[in-house]
C-alpha atoms as one frame of an Amber mdcrd trajectory, in Angstrom:
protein
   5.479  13.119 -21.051   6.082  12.940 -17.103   3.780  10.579 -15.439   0.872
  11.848 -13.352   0.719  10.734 -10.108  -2.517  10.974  -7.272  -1.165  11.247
  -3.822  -3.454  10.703  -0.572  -1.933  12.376   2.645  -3.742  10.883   5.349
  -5.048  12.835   8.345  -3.409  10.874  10.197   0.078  11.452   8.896  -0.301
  15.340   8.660  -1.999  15.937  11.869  -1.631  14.605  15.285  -5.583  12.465
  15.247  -5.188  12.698  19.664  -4.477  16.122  19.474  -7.104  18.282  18.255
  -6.092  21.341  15.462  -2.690  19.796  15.787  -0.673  19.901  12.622   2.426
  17.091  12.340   4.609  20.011  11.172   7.560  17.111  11.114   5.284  14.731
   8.966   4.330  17.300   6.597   8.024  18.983   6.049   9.122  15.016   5.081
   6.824  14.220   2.434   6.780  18.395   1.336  10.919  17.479   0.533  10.214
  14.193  -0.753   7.364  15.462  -3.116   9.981  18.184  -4.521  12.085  15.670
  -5.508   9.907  13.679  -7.839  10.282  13.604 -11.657   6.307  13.562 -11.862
   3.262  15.353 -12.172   1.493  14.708  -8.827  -1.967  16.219  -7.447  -2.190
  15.769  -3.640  -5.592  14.796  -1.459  -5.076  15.270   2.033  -7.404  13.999
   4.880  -9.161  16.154   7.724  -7.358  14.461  10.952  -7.577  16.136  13.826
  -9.179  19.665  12.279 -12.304  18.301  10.191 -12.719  15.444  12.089 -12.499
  17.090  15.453 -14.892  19.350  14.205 -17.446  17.123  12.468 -17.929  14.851
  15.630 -18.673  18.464  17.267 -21.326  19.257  15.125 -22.803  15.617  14.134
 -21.893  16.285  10.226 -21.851  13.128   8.499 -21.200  11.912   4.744 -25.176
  11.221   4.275 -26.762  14.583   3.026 -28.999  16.508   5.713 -29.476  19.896
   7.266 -26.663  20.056   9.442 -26.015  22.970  11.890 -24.698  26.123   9.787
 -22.549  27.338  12.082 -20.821  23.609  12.092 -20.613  23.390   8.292 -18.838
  26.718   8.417 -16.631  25.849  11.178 -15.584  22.151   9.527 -14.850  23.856
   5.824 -12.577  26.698   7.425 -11.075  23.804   9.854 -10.079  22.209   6.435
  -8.943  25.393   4.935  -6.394  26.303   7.770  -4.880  22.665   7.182  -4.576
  22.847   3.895  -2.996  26.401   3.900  -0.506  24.873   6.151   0.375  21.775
   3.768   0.856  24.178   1.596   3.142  26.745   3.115   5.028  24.004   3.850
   5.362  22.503   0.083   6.135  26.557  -0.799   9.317  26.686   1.764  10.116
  23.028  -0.259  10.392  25.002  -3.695   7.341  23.166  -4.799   4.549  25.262
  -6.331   1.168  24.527  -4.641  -2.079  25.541  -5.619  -4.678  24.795  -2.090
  -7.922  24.017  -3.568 -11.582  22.919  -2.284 -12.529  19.697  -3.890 -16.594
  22.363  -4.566 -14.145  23.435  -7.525 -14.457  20.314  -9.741 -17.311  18.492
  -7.911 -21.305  18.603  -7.297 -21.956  17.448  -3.986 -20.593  14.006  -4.451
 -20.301  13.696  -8.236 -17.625  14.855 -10.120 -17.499  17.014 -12.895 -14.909
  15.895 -15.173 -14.585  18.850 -17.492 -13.757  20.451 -13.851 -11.175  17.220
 -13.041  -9.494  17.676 -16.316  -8.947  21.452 -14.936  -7.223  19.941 -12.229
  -4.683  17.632 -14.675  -4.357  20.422 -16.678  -2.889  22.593 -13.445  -0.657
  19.333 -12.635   1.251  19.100 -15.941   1.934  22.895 -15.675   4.679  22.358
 -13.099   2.052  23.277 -10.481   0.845  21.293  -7.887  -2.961  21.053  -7.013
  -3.744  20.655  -3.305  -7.420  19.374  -2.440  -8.703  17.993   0.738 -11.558
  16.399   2.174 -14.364  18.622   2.821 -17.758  19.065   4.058 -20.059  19.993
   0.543 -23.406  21.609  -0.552 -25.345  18.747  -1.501 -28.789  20.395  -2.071
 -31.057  22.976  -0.661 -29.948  23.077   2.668 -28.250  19.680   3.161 -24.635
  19.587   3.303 -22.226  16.446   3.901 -18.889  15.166   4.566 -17.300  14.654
   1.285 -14.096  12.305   2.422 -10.309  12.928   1.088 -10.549   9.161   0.299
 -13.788   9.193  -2.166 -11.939  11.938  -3.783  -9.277  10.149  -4.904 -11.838
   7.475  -6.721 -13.499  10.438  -8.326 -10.213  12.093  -9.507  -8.705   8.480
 -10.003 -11.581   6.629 -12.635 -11.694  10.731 -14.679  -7.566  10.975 -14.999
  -6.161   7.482 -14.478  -2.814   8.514 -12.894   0.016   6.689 -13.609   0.523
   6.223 -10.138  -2.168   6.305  -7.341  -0.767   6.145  -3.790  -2.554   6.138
  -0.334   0.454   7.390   2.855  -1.198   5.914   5.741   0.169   6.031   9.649
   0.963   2.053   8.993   3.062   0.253   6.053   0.427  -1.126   4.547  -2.612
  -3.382   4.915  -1.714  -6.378   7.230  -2.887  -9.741   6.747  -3.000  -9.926
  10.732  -3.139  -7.119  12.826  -1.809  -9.212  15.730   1.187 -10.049  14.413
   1.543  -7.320  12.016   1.704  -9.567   9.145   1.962  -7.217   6.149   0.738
  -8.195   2.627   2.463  -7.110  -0.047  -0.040  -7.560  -3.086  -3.499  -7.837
  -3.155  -5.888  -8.309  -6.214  -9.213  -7.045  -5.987 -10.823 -10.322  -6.314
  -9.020 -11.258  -2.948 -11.123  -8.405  -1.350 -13.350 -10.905   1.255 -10.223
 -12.421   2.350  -8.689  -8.992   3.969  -9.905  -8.019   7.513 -10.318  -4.523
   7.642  -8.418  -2.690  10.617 -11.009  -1.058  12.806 -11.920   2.355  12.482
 -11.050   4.883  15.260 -13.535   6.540  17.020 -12.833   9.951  16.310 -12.352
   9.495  11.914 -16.105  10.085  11.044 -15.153   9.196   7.358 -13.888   5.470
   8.357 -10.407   5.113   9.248  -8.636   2.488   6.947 -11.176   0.747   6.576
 -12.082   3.277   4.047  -9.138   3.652   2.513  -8.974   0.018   1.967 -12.795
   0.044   0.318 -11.454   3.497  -1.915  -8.318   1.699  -2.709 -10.201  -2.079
  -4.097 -12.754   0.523  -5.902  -9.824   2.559  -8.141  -8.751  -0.965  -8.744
 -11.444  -2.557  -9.856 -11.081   0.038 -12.959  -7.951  -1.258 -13.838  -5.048
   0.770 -11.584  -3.090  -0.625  -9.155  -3.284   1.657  -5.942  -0.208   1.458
  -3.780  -0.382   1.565  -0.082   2.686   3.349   2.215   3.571   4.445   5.755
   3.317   8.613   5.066   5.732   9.008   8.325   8.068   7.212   5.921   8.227
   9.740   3.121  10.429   8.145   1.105   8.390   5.400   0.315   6.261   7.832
  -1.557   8.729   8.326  -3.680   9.601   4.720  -4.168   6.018   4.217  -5.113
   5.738   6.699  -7.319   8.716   6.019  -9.144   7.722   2.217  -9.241  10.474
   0.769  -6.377   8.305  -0.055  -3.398   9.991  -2.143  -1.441   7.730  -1.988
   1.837   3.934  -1.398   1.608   0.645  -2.709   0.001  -0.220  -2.756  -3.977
  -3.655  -3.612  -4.578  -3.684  -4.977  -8.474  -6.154  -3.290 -10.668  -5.138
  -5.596 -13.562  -5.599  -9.006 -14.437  -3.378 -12.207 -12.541
């Protein structure tokens, strides 16, 4: 049986983050060609970048639950939808066989339903390729909130434990020392206090990398290791997936 692997495209890598509504058309080709070419299963997460986020910050929507503006939620979830339906026109001119989906299909607010997940796997193994983003949610009532691309992948990772789960970030990995641009190349969750935490950018409402980072020590603290690459290197998504990083971050999920 192929392995399954659980890809994060960060908003960062798909859309230009100084540019609002600005797709990286270039970015997004690259890792659509490299994700054609994998002997896997994969299900892709992509982050809001410069559509959600732009939007959210417009609107003051947040990931705590509250009554946000309607008109805002509306505007942020159809941001999300345009981005996504360009991700995956792109993956369709690859040859792959995308299927765009809102993460409201397998979750509950913020808990996942894991009959719903298994859905998702299920789609995966039959040669087509489930798309799901980050997304702003009904929570309850009238409260909505910012569900991030990054807590998705712990919800889909700790139901389906993926063979492979992979974060492509807009650096090559985490860095020991952002000064020097140190990079470390393995990390095991109970090195987690010794890591400083890049600092988040003021216009990614869901936390920047320092997020990714938390996600990433989270999915390993079940047990997976949770690779970390440059996404504007789309090869190295490959090389993760098929277990031949040679430049980027693997946090170990397993024991020393």
């Amino acid at each position: 049986m192929q392995k399954l692997a659980l890809i994060k495209l960060g908003g960062s890598v798909v859309t230009f983050k100084d540019r609002p509504l600005a797709a990286n058309a270039g970015a997004i080709d690259g890792i659509s060609r490299v994700l054609a070419q994998l002997d896997a299963h994969a299900i892709i997460v992509h982050g809001g970048g410069s559509f959600g986020h732009y939007w959210s910050l417009k609107y003051d929507l947040h990931t705590k639950p509250a009554s946000y503006d309607a008109h805002g939620v509306s505007v942020v979830h159809e941001s999300m939808i345009a981005l996504n339906q360009t991700i995956v026109n792109s993956m369709i001119m690859a040859g792959l066989n995308p299927y765009g989906m809102p993460p409201s299909v397998f979750t509950a607010g913020h808990r996942p339903i894991a009959a719903k997940i298994k859905q998702v796997q299920a789609i995966a193994r039959s040669k087509v390729m489930p798309v799901t983003f980050g997304d702003v949610v009904h929570a309850e009532g009238s409260k909505y909130s910012i569900l991030s691309g990054d807590a998705l992948m712990t919800m889909l990772a700790k139901v389906l434990r993926p063979s492979r789960v992979v974060f492509a970030t807009n650096v090559d990995g985490i860095y020991k020392d952002m000064a020097s641009r140190e990079l470390v190349s393995e990390i095991w969750v109970t090195g987690k206090k010794s890591i400083e935490f890049s600092k988040a950018s003021g216009t990614d409402v869901t936390g920047g990398m320092q997020r990714k980072v938390t996600e990433a020590f989270k999915i390993a603290s079940s047990g997976m290791d949770v690779l970390m690459v440059n996404g504007f290197v789309p090869e190295r998504i490959a090389e993760a997936v098929e277990g031949k990083l040679r430049v980027g971050t693997v946090v170990k999920g397993g024991r020393r």
